[in-house]
C-alpha positions as CSV (number, residue, x, y, z in Angstrom):
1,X,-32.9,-68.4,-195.5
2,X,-31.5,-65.9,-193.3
3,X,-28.0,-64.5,-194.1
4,X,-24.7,-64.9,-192.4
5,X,-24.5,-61.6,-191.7
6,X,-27.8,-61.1,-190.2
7,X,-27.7,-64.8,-188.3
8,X,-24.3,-63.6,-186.3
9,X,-26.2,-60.5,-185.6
10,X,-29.1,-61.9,-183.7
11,X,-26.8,-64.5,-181.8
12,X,-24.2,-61.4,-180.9
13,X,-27.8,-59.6,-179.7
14,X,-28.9,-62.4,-177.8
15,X,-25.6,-63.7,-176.2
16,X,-25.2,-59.4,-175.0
17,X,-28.5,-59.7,-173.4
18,X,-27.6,-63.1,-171.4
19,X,-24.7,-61.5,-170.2
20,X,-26.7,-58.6,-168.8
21,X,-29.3,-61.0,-167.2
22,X,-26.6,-63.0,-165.9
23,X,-24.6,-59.6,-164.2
24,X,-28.0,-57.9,-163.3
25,X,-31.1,-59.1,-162.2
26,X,-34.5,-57.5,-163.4
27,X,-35.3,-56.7,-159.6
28,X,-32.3,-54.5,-158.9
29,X,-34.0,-52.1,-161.3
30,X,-37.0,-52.3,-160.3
31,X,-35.9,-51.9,-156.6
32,X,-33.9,-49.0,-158.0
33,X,-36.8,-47.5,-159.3
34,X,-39.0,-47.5,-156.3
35,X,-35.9,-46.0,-154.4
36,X,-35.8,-43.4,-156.3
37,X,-39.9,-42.8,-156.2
38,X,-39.8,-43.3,-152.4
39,X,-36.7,-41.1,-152.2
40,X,-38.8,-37.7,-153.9
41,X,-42.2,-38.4,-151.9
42,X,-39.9,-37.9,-148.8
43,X,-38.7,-34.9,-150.1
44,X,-42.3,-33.6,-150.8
45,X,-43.6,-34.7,-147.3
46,X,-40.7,-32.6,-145.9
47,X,-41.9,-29.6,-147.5
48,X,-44.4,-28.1,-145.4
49,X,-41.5,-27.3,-142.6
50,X,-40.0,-25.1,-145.3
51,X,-42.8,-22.9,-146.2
52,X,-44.2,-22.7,-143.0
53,X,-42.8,-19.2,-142.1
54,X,-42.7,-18.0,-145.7
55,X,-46.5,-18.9,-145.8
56,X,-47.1,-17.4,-142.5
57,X,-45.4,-13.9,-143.4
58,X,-47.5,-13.7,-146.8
59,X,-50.8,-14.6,-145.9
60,X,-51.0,-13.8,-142.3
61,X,-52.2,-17.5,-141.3
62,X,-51.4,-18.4,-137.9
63,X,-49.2,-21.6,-137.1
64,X,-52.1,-23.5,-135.8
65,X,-54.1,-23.0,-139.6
66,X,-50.5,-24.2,-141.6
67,X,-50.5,-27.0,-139.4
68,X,-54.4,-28.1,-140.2
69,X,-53.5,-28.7,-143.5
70,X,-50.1,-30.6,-142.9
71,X,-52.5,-32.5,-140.2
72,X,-55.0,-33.5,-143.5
73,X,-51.9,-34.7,-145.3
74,X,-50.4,-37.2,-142.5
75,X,-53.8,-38.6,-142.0
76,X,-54.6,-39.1,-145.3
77,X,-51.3,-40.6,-146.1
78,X,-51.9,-42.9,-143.1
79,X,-55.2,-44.3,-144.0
80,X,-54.0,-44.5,-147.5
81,X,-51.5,-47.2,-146.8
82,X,-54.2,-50.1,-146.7
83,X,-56.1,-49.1,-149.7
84,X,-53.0,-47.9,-152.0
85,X,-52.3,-51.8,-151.0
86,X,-55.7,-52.8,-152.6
87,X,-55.6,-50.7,-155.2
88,X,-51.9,-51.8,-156.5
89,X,-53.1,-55.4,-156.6
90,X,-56.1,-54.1,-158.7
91,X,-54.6,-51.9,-161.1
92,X,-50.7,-52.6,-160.6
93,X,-48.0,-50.5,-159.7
94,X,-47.3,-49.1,-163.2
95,X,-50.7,-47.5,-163.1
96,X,-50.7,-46.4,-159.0
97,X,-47.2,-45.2,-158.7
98,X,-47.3,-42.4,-162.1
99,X,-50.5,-41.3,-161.0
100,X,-49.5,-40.8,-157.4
101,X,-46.8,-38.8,-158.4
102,X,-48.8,-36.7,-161.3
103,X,-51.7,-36.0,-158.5
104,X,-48.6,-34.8,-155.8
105,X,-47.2,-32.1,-158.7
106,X,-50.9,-30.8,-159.4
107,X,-51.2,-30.2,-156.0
108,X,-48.0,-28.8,-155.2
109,X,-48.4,-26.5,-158.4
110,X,-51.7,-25.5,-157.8
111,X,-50.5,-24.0,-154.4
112,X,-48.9,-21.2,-156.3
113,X,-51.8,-19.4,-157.0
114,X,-54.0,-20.2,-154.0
115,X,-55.8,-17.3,-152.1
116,X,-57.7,-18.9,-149.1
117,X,-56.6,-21.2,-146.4
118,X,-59.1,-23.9,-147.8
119,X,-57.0,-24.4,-150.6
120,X,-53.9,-24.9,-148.9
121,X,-55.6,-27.6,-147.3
122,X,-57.1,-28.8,-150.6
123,X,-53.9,-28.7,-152.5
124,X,-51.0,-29.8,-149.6
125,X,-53.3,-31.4,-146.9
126,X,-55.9,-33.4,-149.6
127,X,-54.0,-34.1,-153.2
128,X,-50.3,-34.2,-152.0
129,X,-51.5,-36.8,-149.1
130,X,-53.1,-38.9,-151.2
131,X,-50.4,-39.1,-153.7
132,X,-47.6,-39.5,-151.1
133,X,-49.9,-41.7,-149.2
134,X,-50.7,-44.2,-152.4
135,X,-46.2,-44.7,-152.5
136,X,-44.7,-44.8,-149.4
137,X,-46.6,-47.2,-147.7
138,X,-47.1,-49.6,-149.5
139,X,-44.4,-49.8,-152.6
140,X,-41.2,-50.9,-150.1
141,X,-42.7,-54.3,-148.6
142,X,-44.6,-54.9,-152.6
143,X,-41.0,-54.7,-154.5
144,X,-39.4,-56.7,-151.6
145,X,-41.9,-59.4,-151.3
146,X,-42.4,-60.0,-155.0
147,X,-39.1,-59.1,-156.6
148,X,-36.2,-60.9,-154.1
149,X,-36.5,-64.3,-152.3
150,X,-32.7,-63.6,-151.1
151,X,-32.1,-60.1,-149.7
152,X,-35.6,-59.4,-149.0
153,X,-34.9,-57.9,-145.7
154,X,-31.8,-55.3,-147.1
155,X,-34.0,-54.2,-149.5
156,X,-36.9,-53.7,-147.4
157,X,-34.8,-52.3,-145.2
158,X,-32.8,-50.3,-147.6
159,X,-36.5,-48.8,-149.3
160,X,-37.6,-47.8,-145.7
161,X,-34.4,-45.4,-145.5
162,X,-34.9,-43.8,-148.8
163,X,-37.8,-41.9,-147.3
164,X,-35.1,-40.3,-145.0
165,X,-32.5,-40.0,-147.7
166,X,-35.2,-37.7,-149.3
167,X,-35.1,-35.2,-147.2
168,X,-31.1,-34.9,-147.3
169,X,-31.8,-33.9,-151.1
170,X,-35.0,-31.4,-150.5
171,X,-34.9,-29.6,-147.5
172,X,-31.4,-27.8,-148.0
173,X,-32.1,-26.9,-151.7
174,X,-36.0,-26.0,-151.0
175,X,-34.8,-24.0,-148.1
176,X,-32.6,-22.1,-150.1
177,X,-35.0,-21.2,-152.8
178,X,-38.3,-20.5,-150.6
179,X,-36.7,-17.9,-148.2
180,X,-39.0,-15.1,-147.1
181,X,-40.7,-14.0,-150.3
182,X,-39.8,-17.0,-152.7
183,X,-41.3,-20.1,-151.5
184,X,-43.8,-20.6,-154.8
185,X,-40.1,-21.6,-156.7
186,X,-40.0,-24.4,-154.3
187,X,-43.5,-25.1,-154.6
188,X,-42.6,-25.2,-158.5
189,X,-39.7,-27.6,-157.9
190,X,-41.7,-30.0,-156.5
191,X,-44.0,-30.1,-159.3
192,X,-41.5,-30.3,-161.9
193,X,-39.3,-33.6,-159.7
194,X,-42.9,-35.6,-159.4
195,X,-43.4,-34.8,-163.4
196,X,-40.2,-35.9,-163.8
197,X,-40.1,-39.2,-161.7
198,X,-43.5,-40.2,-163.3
199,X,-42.9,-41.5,-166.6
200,X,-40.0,-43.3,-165.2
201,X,-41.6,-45.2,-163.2
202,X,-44.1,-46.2,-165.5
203,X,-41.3,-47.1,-168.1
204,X,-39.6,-49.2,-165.3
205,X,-41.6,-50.7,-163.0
206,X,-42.9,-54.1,-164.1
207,X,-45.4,-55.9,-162.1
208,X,-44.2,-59.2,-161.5
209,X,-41.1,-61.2,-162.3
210,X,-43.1,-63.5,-164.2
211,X,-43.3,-60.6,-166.8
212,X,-40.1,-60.8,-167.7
213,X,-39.6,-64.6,-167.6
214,X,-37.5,-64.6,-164.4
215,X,-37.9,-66.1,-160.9
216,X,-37.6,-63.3,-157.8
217,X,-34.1,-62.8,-157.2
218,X,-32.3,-65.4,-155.4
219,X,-35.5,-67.8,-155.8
220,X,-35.9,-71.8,-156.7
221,X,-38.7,-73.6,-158.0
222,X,-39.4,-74.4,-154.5
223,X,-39.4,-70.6,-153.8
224,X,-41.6,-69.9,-156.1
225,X,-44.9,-68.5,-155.3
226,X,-48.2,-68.6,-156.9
227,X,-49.0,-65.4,-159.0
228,X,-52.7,-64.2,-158.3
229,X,-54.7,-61.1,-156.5
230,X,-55.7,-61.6,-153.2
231,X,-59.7,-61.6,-153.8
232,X,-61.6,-58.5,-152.5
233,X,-58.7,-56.6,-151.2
234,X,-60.4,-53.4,-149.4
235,X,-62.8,-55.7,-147.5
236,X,-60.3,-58.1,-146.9
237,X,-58.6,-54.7,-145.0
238,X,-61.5,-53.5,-143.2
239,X,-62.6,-57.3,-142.1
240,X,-58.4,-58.1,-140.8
241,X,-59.0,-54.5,-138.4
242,X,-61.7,-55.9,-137.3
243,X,-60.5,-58.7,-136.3
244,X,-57.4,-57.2,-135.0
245,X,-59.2,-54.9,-132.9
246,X,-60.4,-57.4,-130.7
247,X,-57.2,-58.2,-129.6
248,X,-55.2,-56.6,-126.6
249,X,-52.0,-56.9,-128.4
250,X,-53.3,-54.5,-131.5
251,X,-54.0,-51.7,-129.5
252,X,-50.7,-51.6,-127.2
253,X,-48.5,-51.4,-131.1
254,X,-51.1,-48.9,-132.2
255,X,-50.7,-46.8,-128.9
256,X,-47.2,-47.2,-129.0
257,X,-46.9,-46.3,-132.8
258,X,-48.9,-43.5,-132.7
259,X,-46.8,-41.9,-129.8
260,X,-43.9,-42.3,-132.3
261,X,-46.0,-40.7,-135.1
262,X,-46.2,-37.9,-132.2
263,X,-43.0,-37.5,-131.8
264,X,-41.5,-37.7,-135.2
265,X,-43.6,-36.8,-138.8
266,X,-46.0,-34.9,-136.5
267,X,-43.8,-32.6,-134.3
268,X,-40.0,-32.9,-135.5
269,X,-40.5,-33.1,-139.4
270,X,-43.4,-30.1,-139.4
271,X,-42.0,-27.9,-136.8
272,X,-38.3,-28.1,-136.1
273,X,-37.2,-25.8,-138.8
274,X,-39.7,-22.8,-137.4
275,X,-38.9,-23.9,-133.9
276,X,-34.9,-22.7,-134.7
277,X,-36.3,-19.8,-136.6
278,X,-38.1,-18.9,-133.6
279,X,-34.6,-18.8,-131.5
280,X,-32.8,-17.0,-134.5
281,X,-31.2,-19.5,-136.5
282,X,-31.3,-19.2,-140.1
283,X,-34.3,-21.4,-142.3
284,X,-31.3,-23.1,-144.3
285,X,-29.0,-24.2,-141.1
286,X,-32.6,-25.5,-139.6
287,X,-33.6,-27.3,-142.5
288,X,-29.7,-28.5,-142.7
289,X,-29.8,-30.1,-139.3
290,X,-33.0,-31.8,-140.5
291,X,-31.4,-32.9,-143.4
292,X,-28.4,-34.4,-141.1
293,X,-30.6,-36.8,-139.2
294,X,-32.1,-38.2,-142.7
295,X,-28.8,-39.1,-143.1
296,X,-28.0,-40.7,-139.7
297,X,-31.1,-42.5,-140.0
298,X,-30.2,-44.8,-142.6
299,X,-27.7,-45.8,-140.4
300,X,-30.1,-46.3,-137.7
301,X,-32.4,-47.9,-139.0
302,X,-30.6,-50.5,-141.1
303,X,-28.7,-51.2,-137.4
304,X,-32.0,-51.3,-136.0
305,X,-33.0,-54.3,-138.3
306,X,-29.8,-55.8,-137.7
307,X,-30.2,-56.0,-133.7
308,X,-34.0,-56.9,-134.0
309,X,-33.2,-60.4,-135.4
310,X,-30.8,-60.8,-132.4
311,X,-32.5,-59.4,-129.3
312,X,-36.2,-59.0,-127.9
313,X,-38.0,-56.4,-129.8
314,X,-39.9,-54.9,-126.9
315,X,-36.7,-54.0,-125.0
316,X,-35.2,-52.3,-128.1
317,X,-38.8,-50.0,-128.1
318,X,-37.9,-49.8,-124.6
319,X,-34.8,-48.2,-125.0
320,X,-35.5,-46.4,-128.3
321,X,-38.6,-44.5,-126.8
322,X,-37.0,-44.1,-123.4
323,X,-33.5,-42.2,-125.2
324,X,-36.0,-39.9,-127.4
325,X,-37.9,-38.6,-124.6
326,X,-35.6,-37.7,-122.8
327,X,-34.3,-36.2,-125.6
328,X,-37.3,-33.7,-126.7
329,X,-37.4,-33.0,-122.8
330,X,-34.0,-31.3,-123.5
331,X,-34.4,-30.3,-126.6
332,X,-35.7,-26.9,-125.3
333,X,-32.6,-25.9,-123.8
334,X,-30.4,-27.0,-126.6
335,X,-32.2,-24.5,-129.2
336,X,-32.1,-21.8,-126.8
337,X,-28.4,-22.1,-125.9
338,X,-27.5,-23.7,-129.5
339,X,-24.5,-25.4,-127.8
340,X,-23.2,-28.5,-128.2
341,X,-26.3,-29.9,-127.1
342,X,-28.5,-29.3,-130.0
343,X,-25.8,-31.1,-132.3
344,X,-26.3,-33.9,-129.9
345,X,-29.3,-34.1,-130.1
346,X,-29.3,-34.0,-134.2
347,X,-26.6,-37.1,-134.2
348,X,-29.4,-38.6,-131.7
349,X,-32.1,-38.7,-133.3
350,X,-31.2,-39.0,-136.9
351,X,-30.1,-42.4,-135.6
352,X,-33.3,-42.9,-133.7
353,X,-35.8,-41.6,-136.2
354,X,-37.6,-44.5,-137.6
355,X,-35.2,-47.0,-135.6
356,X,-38.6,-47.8,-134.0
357,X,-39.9,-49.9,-137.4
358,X,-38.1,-52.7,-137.8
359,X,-39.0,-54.0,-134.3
360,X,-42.6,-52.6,-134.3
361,X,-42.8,-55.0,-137.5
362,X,-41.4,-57.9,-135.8
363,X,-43.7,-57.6,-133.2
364,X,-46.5,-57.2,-135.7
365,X,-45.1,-59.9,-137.6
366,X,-44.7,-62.3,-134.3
367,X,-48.4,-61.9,-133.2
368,X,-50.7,-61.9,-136.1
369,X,-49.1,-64.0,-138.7
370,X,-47.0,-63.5,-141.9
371,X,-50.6,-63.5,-143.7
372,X,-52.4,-61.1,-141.9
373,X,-49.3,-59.5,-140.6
374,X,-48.5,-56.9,-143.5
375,X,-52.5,-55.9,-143.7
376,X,-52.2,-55.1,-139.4
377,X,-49.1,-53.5,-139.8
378,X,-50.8,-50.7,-142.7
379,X,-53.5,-49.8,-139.8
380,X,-51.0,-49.5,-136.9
381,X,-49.0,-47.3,-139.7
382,X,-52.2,-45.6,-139.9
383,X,-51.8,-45.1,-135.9
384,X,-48.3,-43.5,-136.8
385,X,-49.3,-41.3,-139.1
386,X,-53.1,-40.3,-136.9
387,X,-50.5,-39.0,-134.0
388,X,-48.4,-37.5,-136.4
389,X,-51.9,-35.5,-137.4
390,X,-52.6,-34.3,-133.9
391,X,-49.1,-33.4,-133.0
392,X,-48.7,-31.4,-136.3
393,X,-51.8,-29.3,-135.2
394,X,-51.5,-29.2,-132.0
395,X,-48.1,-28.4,-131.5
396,X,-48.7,-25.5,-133.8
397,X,-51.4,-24.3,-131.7
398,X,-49.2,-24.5,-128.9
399,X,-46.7,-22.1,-130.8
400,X,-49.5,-19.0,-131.4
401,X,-50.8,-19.6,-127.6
402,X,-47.2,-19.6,-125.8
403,X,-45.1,-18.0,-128.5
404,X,-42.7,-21.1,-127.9
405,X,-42.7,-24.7,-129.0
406,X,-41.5,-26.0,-125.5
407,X,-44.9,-26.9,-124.3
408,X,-45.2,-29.3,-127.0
409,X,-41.9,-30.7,-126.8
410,X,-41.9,-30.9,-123.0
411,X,-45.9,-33.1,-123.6
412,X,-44.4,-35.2,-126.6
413,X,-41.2,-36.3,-124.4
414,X,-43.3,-37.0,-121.3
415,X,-45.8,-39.6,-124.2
416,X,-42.4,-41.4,-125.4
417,X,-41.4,-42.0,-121.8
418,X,-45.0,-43.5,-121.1
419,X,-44.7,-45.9,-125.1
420,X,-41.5,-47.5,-122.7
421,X,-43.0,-48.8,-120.9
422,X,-46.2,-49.9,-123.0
423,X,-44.3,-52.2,-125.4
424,X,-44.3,-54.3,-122.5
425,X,-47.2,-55.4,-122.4
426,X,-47.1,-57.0,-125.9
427,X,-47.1,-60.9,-125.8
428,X,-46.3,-61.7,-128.6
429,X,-47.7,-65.9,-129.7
430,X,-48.1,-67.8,-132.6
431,X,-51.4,-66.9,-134.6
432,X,-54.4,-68.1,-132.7
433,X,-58.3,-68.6,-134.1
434,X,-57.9,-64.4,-134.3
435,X,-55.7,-64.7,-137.2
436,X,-58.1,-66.2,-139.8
437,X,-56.7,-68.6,-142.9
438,X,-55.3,-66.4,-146.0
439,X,-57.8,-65.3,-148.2
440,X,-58.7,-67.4,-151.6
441,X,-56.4,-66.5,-154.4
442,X,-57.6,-65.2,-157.7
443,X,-55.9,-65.5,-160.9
444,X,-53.6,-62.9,-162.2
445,X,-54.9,-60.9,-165.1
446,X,-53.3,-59.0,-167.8
């Protein structure tokens, strides 16, 4: 017989943990938890445009070499996004996410001692890519689709901007500690945040809400959706590309992505803080400016989801790639005066950053189905993040050739400009015979 005592213990216990069910649901912190992750792999992605010049001073490596290995990282964090996708349905996000983060600190760590410019790209362009690539990607639209039934799109949309919000945190404080002679302490830091982050995610992070005996948030027993693995993930990927590929439609949003991967991650991300060093301004006030339009582009984005559901996608492209090269076309000037017209063009394209997303999905979305939607959308990220690659290297091969980044900013304009008008020509239509049936569902497993 249990006591008095211990009875109106266990009922006190149980009636404190119904409350807390009842005031917060199990996917807030798991949400929270993959903001957070998602918020410090910005931050490390942001790092190369900090060390840059610090590197370059040291080791005597030309522009164009730094940029090779910040080229290896975008591409392999592209062309992870599909298979970080496969490998979280095999293994589960508790396992992916921790180790993600654990292989981004060794490589970030191991740059302190490096020698040779292959290890810069071993370290930065090959282990921190994969790690970053294995998170980002894929770890927004997993907690929003499995975790909420109402709210999906805030979240996803909320998740998107915490790759932004990343680089408010970093960039200032890495700036500060890298300066000329100092950038291994910032290499350091970066180590020690992904150490940190990594146990916490694999306390936190539970796989399904099943786990915890809970629906998704906001979810009926109508809503409810069968728990399983979609069966052989990575050829299910490769077999939806090639299937895609056949289409029209696939390559205009990959064209029209990877111009924006031009434009942004490859170009603005990697080479606007040595752009303003190069006209005199000091690494901190660049890498602050930076830092100002991951703020603005929460905002932007989360208004750029918010007018996709109410007007035609391809027009908001339109206008989104028209206003931003027009903007790089001036951006030129605006460093070399530093007038007003640089801190236009900050407020401009904070706001504009990754405004493109939201409708890219949509169209995405629109023309190849919900099913086979999300595995198209990870190669036309892919797309993204392949420009993003040759702008990175190219643009700092412009910089050794010219002595000036306006060649590259002038090119990268003009190829935003030409994206206008390509959007166009995406028709978007209901699924047709190119959009095959969902793949057989296999049982979940412990």
């Amino acid at each position: 017989m249990i006591p008095s005592g211990l009875m109106s213990g266990i009922e006190n216990a149980a009636a404190q943990r119904h409350l807390l069910t009842r005031r917060l649901h199990p996917a807030w912190v798991i949400a929270a938890t993959a903001f957070l992750a998602l918020l410090f792999a910005a931050g490390f992605r942001a790092t190369p445009g900090v060390l840059m010049v610090p590197l370059q001073h040291e080791y005597g490596w030309s522009r164009a070499t730094i940029s090779g290995a910040v080229s290896v990282n975008l591409v392999l964090f592209g062309l992870s996004g599909p298979f970080a996708a496969a490998l979280t349905q095999r293994f589960g996000l508790r396992r992916v996410v921790p180790v993600a983060l654990t292989l981004i600190a060794v490589g970030s760590a191991a740059t302190v001692g490096m020698t040779a410019a292959w290890q810069l790209y071993l370290c930065w362009g090959v282990l921190v890519g994969m790690g970053t690539g294995a998170i980002a990607p894929v770890l927004a639209a997993t907690v929003a689709n499995r975790w909420f039934s109402r709210h999906r799109g805030l979240v996803l949309g909320t998740l998107t901007a915490g790759s932004s919000t990343g680089q408010l945190l970093f960039l200032p404080l890495l700036a500060a500690l890298s300066g000329q002679d100092h950038w291994r302490r910032a290499a350091w830091t970066v180590a020690a945040a992904a150490l940190l982050v990594a146990p916490l995610t694999a306390w936190l992070f539970r796989e399904r809400p099943a786990d915890l005996g809970v629906r998704p948030y906001g979810a009926t027993e109508d809503d409810d959706e069968p728990v399983g693995a979609v069966a052989r993930p990575i050829q299910r990927a490769f077999a939806t590309l090639g299937r895609a590929s056949r289409t029209s439609q696939f390559w205009v949003l990959a064209a029209s992505f990877f111009i924006c991967g031009v434009s942004t991650n490859g170009l603005i991300a990697t080479h606007f803080i040595p752009a303003g060093m190069d006209h005199g301004m000091p690494e901190t006030a660049a890498a602050g400016m930076l830092a100002a339009m991951g703020i603005l582009d929460v905002a932007g984005t989360m208004a750029s989801g918010w007018l996709t559901d109410r007007f035609d996608a391809r027009a908001l492209l339109f206008v989104y790639y028209g206003l931003r090269g027009l903007s790089l076309i001036a951006l030129p000037d605006a460093l070399s005066a530093q007038h007003l017209g640089l801190a236009a063009f900050v407020a401009f394209y904070g706001l504009d950053w990754i405004a493109t997303v939201p409708p890219t999905v949509f169209l995405v979305t629109k023309t190849f189905g919900r099913e086979q939607g999300g595995v198209v959308w990870g190669w036309v990220f892919a797309a993204h993040q392949l420009g993003a690659a040759v702008a990175a290297i190219t643009a700092g091969a412009v910089r050794d050739a010219f002595g000036d980044y306006s060649p590259a900013f002038l090119v990268a304009g003009g190829l935003c400009l030409l994206a206008a008008g390509l959007v166009y020509a995406v028709r978007p239509m209901p699924p047709t015979a190119a959009t095959p049936a969902p793949e057989p569902v296999e049982p979940a497993t412990a």
